[in-house]
C-alpha positions in Angstrom: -105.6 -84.2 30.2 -104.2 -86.4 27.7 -105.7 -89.1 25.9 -104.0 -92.3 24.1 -105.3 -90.3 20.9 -103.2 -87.7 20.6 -100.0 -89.6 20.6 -101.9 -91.1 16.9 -100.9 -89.7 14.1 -104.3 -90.7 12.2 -105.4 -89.3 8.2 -102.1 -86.8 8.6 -100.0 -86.6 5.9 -96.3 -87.0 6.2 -93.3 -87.0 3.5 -89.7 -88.5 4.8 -87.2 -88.0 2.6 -84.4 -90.8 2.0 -87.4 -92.2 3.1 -86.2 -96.1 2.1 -82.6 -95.6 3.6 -81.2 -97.1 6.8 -83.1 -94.9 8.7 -85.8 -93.6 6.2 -87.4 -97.2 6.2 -87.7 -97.1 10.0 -89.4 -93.5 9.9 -92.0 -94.4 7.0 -93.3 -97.9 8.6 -93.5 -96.3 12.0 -95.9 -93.1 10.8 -97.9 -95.3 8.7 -98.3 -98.1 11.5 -99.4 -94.8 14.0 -102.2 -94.3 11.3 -100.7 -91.0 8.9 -100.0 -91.5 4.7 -96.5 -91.5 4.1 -94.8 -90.7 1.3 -91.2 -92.1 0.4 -89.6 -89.2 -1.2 -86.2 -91.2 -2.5 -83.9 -90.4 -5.3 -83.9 -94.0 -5.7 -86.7 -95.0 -7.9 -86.3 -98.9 -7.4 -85.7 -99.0 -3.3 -88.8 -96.3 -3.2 -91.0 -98.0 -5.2 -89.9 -101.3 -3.5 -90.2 -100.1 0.1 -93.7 -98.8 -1.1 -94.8 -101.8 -2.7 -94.0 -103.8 0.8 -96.1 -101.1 2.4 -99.2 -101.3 0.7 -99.0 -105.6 0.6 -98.4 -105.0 4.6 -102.2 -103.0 4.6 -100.4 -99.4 5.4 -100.7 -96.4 3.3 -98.2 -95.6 1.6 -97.4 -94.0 -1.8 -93.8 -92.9 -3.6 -92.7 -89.4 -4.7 -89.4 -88.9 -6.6 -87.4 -86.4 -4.8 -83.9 -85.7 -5.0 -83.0 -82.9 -2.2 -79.9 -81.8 -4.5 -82.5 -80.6 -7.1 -84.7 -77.7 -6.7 -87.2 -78.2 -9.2 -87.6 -81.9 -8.5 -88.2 -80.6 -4.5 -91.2 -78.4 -5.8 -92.5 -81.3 -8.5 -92.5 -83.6 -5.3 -94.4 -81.0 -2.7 -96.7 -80.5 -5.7 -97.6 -83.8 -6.4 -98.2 -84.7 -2.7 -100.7 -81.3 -2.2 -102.6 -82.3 -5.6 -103.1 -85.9 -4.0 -103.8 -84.9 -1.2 -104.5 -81.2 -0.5 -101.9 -80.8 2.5 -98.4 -82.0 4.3 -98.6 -82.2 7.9 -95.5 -83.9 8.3 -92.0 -83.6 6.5 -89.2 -85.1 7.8 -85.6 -83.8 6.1 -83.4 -87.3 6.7 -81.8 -87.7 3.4 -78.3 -88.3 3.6 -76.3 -87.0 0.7 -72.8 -87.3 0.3 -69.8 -87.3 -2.2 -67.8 -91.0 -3.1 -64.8 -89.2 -1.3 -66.9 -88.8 2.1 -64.7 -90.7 4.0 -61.6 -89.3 3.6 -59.3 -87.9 6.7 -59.2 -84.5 7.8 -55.8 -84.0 5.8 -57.0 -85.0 2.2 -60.5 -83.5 2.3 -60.3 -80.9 -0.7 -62.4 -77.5 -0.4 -63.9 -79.0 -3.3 -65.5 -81.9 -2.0 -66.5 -79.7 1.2 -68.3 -77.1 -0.7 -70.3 -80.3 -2.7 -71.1 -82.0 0.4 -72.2 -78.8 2.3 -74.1 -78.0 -0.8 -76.1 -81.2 -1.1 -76.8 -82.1 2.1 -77.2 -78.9 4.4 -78.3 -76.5 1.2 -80.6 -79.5 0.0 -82.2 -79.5 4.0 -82.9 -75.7 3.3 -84.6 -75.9 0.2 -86.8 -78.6 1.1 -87.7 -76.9 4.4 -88.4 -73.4 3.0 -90.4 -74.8 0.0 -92.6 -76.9 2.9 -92.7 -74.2 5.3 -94.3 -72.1 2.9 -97.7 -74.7 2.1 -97.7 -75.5 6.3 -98.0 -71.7 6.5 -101.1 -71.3 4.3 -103.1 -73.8 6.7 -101.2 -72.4 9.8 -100.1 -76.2 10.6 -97.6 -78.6 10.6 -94.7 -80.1 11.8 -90.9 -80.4 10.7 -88.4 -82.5 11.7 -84.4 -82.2 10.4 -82.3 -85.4 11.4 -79.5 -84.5 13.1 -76.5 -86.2 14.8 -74.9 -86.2 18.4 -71.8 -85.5 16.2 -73.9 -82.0 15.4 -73.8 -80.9 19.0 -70.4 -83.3 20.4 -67.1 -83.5 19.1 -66.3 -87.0 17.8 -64.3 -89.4 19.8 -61.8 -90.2 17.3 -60.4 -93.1 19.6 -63.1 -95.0 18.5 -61.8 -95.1 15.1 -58.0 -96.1 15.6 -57.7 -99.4 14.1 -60.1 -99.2 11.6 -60.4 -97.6 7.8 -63.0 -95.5 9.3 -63.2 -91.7 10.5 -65.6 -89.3 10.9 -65.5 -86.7 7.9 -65.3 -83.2 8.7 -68.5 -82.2 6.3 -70.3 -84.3 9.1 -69.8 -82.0 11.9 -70.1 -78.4 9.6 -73.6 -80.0 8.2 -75.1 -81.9 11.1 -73.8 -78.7 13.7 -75.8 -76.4 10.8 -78.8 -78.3 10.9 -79.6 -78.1 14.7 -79.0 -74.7 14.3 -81.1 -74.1 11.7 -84.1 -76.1 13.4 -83.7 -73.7 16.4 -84.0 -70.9 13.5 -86.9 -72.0 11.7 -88.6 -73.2 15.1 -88.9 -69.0 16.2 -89.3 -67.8 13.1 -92.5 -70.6 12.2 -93.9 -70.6 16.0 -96.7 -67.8 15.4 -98.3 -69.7 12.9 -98.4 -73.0 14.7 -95.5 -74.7 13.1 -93.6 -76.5 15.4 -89.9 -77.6 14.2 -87.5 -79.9 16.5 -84.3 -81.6 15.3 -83.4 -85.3 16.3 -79.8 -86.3 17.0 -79.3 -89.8 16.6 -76.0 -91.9 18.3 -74.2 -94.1 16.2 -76.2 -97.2 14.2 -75.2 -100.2 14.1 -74.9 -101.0 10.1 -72.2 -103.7 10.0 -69.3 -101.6 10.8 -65.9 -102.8 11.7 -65.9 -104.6 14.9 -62.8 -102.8 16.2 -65.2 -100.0 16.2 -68.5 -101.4 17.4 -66.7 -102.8 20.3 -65.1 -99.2 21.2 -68.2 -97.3 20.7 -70.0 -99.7 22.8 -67.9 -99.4 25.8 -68.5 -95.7 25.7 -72.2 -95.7 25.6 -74.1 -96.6 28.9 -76.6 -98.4 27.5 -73.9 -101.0 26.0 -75.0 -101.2 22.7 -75.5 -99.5 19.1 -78.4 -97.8 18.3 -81.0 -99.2 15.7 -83.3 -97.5 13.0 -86.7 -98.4 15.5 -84.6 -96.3 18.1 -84.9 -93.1 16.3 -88.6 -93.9 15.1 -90.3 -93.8 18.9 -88.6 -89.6 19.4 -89.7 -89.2 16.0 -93.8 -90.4 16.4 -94.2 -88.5 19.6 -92.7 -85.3 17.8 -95.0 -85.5 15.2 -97.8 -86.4 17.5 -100.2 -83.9 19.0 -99.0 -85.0 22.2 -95.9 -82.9 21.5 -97.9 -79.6 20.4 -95.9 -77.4 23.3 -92.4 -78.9 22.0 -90.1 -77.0 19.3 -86.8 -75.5 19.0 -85.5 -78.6 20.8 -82.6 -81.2 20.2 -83.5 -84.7 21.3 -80.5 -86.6 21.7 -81.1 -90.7 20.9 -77.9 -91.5 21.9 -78.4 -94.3 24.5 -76.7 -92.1 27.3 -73.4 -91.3 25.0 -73.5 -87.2 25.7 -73.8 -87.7 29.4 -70.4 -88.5 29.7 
């Protein structure tokens, strides 16, 4: 039977990295309103420290950790600190979104140079933060891990959406969000016996100002009629975390609004 309790996250310990991005923000202030301590692991010490700060005046528990998923030894300083504060991660959430200035160039001018960096920072950065964690959540035979994906990570883009506009959808997107789902299948088999449960979370397009040309054609093509917000991507990502969800890894939950139905 299951009680209202288990979809609490209460006293767990959870670390979201780009935690006070777009959808960082909405990850942290969701787990800390369901009860668990949430670190901010940002690379930005002044949005951290601020997002934290509006935390804590709000009466949740929150703390910052610098992290910069680019840098090993800063990924290690980061785990450290949160175990010596508080003896254990239950949670840890890869979401940090890395990139290159050049990330939105076309297909055509992408250089194998930019692709290597971008592949590097981002999809690299997710597998040294998740085989660093893996290894603490091993000792106490707990935890859970969640990689943010993308539809674009299991759907080929719609590039219609795009005509128009200045926008596209860069190439490193696909190669990194496709490697990532992948990769939590992987590390969802390979962690299962010791009661580590990994899932990945592929988000639909968010709604953050973009050209209207293009709001209005990804709207048409998503049966729910809108965008998706942050909060969207926060519900999927409580219950996963949630003891509620202890028989669920290896899965890819698409929060799309019905877009990969068609």
């Amino acid at each position: 039977m299951i009680f209202p309790e288990k979809f609490q996250i209460t006293n767990k310990v959870a670390v979201v990295t780009g935690g006070a991005g777009l959808i960082g923000k909405s990850l942290c202030l969701a787990l800390a309103e369901a009860g668990a301590k949430v670190y901010i692991a940002e690379v930005d010490d002044e949005r951290g420290k601020e997002l934290c700060t509006e935390m804590k005046n709000n009466g949740l528990n929150a703390d910052f950790v610098k992290m910069d998923i680019t840098n090993e030894s800063l990924i290690e300083s980061a785990i450290f600190e949160v175990i010596n504060k508080d003896k254990k991660i239950d949670i840890w959430i890869n979401n940090a979104y890395p990139r290159t200035s050049d990330w939105g160039n076309k297909f055509e001018d992408v250089t194998l140079d930019s692709l290597r960096k971008n592949l590097d920072m981002h999809m690299n950065g997710y597998f040294m933060c998740s085989q660093k964690v893996l290894r603490e959540m091993k000792k106490r035979k707990s935890g859970v891990l969640l990689n943010i994906g993308s539809h674009y990570g299991v759907l080929a883009p719609n590039f219609s959406i795009y005509e128009g506009t200045q926008m596209t959808m860069p190439v490193a997107y696909s190669l990194i969000k496709g490697g990532i789902v992948n990769f939590s299948k992987y590390l969802a088999t390979y962690y299962a016996p010791y009661n580590i449960r990994v899932n990945a979370i592929c988000p639909g397009g968010i709604f953050n100002n973009q050209d209207p040309k293009f709001v209005e054609k990804y709207v048409k093509l998503t049966p729910m009629g809108r965008m998706a917000s942050p909060e969207d991507i926060a519900g999927p990502v409580l219950f996963l975390c949630s003891d509620a969800a202890s028989y669920i890894t290896g899965q890819v939950i698409m929060v799309d609004g019905g877009w990969s139905v068609w």
